[in-house]
N, C-alpha and C positions, 0 to 999 in steps of 0.2 A: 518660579523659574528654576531650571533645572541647571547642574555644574556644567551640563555641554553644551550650553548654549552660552553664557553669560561672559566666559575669556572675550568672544566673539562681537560680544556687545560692549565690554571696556573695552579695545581696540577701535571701537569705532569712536569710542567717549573719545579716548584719545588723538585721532587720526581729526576728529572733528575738531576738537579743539586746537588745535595745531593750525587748520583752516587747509588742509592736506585733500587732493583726489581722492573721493571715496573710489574711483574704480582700481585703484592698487592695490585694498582691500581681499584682494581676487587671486592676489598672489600669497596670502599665507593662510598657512595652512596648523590645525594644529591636530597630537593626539592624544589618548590616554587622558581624557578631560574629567573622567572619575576618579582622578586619581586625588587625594588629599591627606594635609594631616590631620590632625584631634584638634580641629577646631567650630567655632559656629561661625567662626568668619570664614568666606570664603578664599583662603589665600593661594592655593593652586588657579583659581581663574587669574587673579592678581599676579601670580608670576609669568604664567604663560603670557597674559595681554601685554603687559610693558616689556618683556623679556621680547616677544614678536615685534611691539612695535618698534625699540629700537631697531632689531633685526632690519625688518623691511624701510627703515627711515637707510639704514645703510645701501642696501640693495639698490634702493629709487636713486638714493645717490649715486650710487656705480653707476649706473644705468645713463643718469644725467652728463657721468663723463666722459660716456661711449663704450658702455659696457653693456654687455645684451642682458634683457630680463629676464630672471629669473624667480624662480619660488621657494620662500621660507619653508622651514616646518620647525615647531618646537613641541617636543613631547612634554608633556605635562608632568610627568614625572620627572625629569630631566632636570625641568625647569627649578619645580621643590627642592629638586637634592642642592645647585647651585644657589637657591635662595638662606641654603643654609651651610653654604659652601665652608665659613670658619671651622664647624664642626668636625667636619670628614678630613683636616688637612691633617697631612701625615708626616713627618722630617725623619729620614730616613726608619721611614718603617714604624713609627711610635708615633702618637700626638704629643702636640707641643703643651705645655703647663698650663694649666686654668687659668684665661686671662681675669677673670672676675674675682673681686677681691673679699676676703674673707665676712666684710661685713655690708656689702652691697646688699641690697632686698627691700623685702617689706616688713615694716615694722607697727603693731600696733602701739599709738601713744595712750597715754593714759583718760582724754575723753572717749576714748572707744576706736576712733577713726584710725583709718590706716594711712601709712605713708611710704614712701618709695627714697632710698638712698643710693645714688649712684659712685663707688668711690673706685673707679677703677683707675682711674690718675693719682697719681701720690698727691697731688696737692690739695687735691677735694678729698681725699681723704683725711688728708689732717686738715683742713679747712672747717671738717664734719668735727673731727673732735675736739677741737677748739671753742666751736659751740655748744656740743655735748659737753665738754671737760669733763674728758671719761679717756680711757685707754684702747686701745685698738686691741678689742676683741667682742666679740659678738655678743655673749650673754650683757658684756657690760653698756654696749651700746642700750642693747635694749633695756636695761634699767632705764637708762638715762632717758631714752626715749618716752618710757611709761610716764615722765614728771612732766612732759610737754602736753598743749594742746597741739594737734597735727595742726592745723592750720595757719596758728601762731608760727610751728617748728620752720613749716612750708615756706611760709613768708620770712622768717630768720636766717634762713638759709639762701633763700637767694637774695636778699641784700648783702649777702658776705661773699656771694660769686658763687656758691654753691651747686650742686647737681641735684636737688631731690623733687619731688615730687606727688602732693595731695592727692588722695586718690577716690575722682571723684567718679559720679555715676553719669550719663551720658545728660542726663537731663539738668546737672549741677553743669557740667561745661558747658551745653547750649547757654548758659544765662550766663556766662564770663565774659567780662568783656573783649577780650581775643578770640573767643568764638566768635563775639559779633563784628569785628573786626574782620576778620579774613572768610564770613557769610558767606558774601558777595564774588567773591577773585575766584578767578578759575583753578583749575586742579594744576595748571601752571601757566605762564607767561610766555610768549614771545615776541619782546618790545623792538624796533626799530630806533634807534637812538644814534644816527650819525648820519650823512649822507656823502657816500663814496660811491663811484664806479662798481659796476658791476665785477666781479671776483671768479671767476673759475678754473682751479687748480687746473696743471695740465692732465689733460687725457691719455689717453690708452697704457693708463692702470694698470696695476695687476689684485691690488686690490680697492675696496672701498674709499678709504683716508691715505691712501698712500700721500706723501707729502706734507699731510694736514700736521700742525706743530701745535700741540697743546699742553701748557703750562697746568702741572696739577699742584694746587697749598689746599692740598687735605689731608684729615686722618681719621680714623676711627673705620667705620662702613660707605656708610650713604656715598658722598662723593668719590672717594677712593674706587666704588665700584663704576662708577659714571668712567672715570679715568683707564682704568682696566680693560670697561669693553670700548671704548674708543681706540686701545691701545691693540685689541684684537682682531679689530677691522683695520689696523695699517698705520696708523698713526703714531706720532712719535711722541711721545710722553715722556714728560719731564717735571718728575716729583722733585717737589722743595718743600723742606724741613728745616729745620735748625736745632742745634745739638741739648738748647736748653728746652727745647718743648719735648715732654713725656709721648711715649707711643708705646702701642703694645703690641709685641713682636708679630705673634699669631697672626695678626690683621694687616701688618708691613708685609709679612710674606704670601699671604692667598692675596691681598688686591695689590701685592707689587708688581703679581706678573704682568710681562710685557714693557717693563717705564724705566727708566733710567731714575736714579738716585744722585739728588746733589741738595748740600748744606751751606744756608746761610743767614744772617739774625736783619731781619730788616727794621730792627732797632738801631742798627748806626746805619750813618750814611752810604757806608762803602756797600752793604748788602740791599738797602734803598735804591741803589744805581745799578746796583747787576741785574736786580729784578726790573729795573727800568728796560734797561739793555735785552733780556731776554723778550721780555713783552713786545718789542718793536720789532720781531720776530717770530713774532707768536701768531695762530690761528684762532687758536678757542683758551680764554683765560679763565679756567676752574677754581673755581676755590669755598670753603664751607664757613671762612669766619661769621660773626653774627652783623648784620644787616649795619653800619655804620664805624666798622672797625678798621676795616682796610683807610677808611677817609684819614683817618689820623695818621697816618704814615705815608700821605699822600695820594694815593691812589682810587679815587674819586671813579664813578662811571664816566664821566668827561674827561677826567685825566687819561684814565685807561686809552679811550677813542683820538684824544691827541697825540698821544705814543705811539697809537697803531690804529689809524683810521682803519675802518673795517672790523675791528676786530671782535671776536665773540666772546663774551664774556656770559659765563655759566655761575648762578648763584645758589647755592643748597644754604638753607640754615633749619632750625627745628620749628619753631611755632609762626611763623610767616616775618613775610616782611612791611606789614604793617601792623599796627596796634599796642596796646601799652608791652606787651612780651616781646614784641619783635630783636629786643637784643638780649633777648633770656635765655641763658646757656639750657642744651637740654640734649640728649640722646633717646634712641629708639624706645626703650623701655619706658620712658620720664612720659615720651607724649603719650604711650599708651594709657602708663596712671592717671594724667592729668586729663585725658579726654575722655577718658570710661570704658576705655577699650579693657583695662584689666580688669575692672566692676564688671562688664559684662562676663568677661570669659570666668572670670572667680563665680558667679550668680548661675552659669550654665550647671558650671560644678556643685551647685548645692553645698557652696561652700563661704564660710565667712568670711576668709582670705581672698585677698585679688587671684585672677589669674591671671595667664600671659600667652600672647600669640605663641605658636610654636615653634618662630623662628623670627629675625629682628627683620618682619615684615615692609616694617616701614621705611627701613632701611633703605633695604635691596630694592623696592621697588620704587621708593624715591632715585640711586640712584640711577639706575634704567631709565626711568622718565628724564634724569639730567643729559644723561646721554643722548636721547631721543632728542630731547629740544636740543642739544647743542649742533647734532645732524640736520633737524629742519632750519637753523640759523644760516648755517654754511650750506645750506639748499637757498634759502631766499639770498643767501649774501651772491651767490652766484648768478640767479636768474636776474632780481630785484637790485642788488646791489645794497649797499650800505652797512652799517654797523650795526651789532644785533645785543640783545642780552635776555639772559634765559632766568628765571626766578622758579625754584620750585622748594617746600620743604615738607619736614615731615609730617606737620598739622595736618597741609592740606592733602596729602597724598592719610593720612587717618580717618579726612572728615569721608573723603571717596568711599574709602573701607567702609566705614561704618555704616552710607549709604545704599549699601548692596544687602541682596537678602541674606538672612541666615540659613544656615546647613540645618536641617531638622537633624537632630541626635550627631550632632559633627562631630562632639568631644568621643564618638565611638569609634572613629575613624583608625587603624589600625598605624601606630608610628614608624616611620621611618627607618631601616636598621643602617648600619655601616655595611651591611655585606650587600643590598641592594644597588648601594652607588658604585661597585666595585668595577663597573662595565664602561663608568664614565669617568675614569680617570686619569690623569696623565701625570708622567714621572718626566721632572727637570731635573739635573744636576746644578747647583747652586754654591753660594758661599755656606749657604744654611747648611748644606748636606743635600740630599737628594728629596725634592719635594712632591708630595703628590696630593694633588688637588685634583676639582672636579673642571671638566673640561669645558667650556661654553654650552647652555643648552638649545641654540639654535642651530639651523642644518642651512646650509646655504651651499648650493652643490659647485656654483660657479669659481664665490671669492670664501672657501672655508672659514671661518673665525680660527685663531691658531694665534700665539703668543712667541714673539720672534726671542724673547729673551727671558731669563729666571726672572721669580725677583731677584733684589741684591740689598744688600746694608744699605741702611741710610747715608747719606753723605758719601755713599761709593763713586761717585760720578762728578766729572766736571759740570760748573753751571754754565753751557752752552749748548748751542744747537749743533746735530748733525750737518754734513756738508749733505744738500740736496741733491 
């Protein structure tokens, strides 16, 4: 199968899956489908498809609210440059500091195997050397490392809460039992879980989400980009943080655009009840915790739908939400170690060492697909009526990947420079300074995608909603 056919055919995986009119299909359109980076996976199809399908899940939606139809287009190159959007962000003219921490990577331990440390939070980082009892710096981690067996380290480390990750070949994670675990489940969810009235915001728009209120408790990529492009089609986002959870700046300012910022610890009561209060106000409730976390502090999918009948609750976590991993912390990088994604691409290389997609793949295209499902929700909650909840993570948006052909000689593919995405960017003025990021890569002639507001600092904002 050839790179200009295959965007074409994940859109449809997806459009099907959703259980969406294949004749809508018809309205998007893509180009520059040769376009890719140094990979054997094919990730430029992978951005264009999710990138389009959310597009046209908004468009159907305008359309549903008396907005005439029209047709997508998302250029393929476009698409890559925004799938690796953190890279190219600029604050007044400079990039921002290496968000990756000096001793994050792969490490060979001492029976040969390799393993994956992610310590880009201060607390996994000393979480890391606590176990190591080694000092934060890199030659000395990897001593330390050499004295372990990897799979021992693997398993040490995530009983202490840890971020790292085994780095196996595709054929050692077919045989885990969280691969057999999440086998079966679709590439995502979209459950019916409440029974209300049918729901349709008011009509004659201006854009897609206008009116739509959706509550973002993410951070890192994946979800925060879910949040962002819901925020670019009209929507009103409202990010919550709280001042003792670690962030890292780079990724608060390319997925802040568009959201309003407010702080609060739903560790006491008093921040338990605001986020009550906001909820029962809320459209679409986003959030990335790991699959049983939120319950603890009340917030149950049943609680959620007593608060706000109707309401749409969006869930991203890393390795699914069932199976013995289902609450095992993990980022973009970790699921590719641990599922073989970096075996493979280290094995294309002719090389001992893992390698690595060329961009936090799984990410970006997990949250697209969150976004997408949280648009088919508030589609069905409209026509169908009731409460909806969207599951999708980054296992299973991996196992997808890995399922697609590979790029014969991909890793030849010539890389991406800064001066290429110079054409797709846009300058905010901000608290940061002046931001310039890459601009949405979808083209939608009628309700443009466009970002009504900078980011801003965390905890900039009150935790309320806009008067509608």
């Amino acid at each position: 199968m050839q790179p200009d056919t295959l965007a074409n055919k994940l859109v449809d995986t997806i459009w099907h899956t959703a259980g969406r009119d294949q004749d809508a299909l018809g309205h998007l359109h893509f180009s520059n489908l040769g376009t890719q980076l140094p990979s054997v996976f094919p990730v430029g199809a992978l951005a264009s498809a999710t990138i389009g399908a959310q597009a046209l899940a908004a468009a159907e939606f305008w359309h549903l609210r008396g907005g005439r139809q029209q047709t997508v287009s998302v250029d393929q190159h476009h698409a890559l440059a925004i799938f690796r959007s953190e890279r190219y962000l600029l604050i007044d003219g400079k990039p921002p500091a290496d968000p990756w921490s000096p001793i994050a990577g792969y490490y060979q331990a001492g029976d040969g195997r390799w393993i994956q440390l992610h310590t880009n939070f201060p607390h996994h980082r000393d979480g890391v050397l606590r176990v190591l009892q080694c000092v934060d710096d890199h030659t000395a981690v990897a001593a330390a490392i050499a004295g372990w067996n990897a799979a021992e380290l693997d398993a040490r480390l995530a009983e202490e809460g840890m971020c790292a990750a085994l780095i196996r070949s595709p054929e050692e994670w077919r045989a885990h039992p969280q691969a057999a675990a999440i086998a079966a489940l679709p590439l995502f969810d979209i459950t019916h879980v409440s029974d209300v009235p049918a729901e349709l915001p008011r009509a004659t728009v201006e854009r897609p989400l206008d009116g739509i209120r959706v509550l973002d408790l993410s951070r890192v990529i994946a979800a925060p980009v879910a949040g962002r492009t819901l925020a670019q089609h009209g929507a009103e986002v409202l990010a919550i943080s709280a001042a003792h959870l670690p962030n890292i700046p780079t990724l608060v300012i390319d997925n802040g655009r568009g959201k309003r910022a407010a702080q609060f610890d739903l560790r006491s009561e008093a921040g338990r009840e605001r986020l009550r209060e906001l909820i029962r106000g809320a459209d679409v409730f986003l959030h990335a915790y790991r699959p049983g976390a939120l319950d603890a502090y009340g917030f149950t999918s049943d609680e959620l739908q007593t608060l706000r009948p109707g309401l749409v609750e969006v869930s991203l976590c890393a390795y699914g939400h069932a199976g013995p991993w289902a609450g095992r912390r993990g980022f973009d990088s970790l699921v590719q170690s641990a599922t073989g994604i970096a075996w493979e691409e280290g094995q294309a290389a002719r090389s001992d060492k893992p390698g690595k997609l060329p961009c936090q793949a799984l990410d970006h295209a997990t949250g697209y697909l969150a976004a997408f499902g949280a648009m088919n929700a508030l589609h069905k909650r409209a026509v169908e009526g009731g409460g909806w909840r969207v599951r999708v993570s980054l296992a299973q948006t991996g196992r997808w990947l890995q399922s697609l052909p590979r790029l014969a000689n991909g890793l030849q593919y010539a890389d991406m420079t800064a001066d290429e995405v110079q054409g797709w960017r846009q300058t905010m003025s901000s608290s940061f300074g002046a931001v310039s990021a890459i601009a949405p890569a979808e083209q939608m002639p009628l309700t443009p995608p466009h970002f009504d507001l900078p980011p801003s600092a965390l905890g900039a904002h009150e935790a309320r909603w806009q008067q509608r």
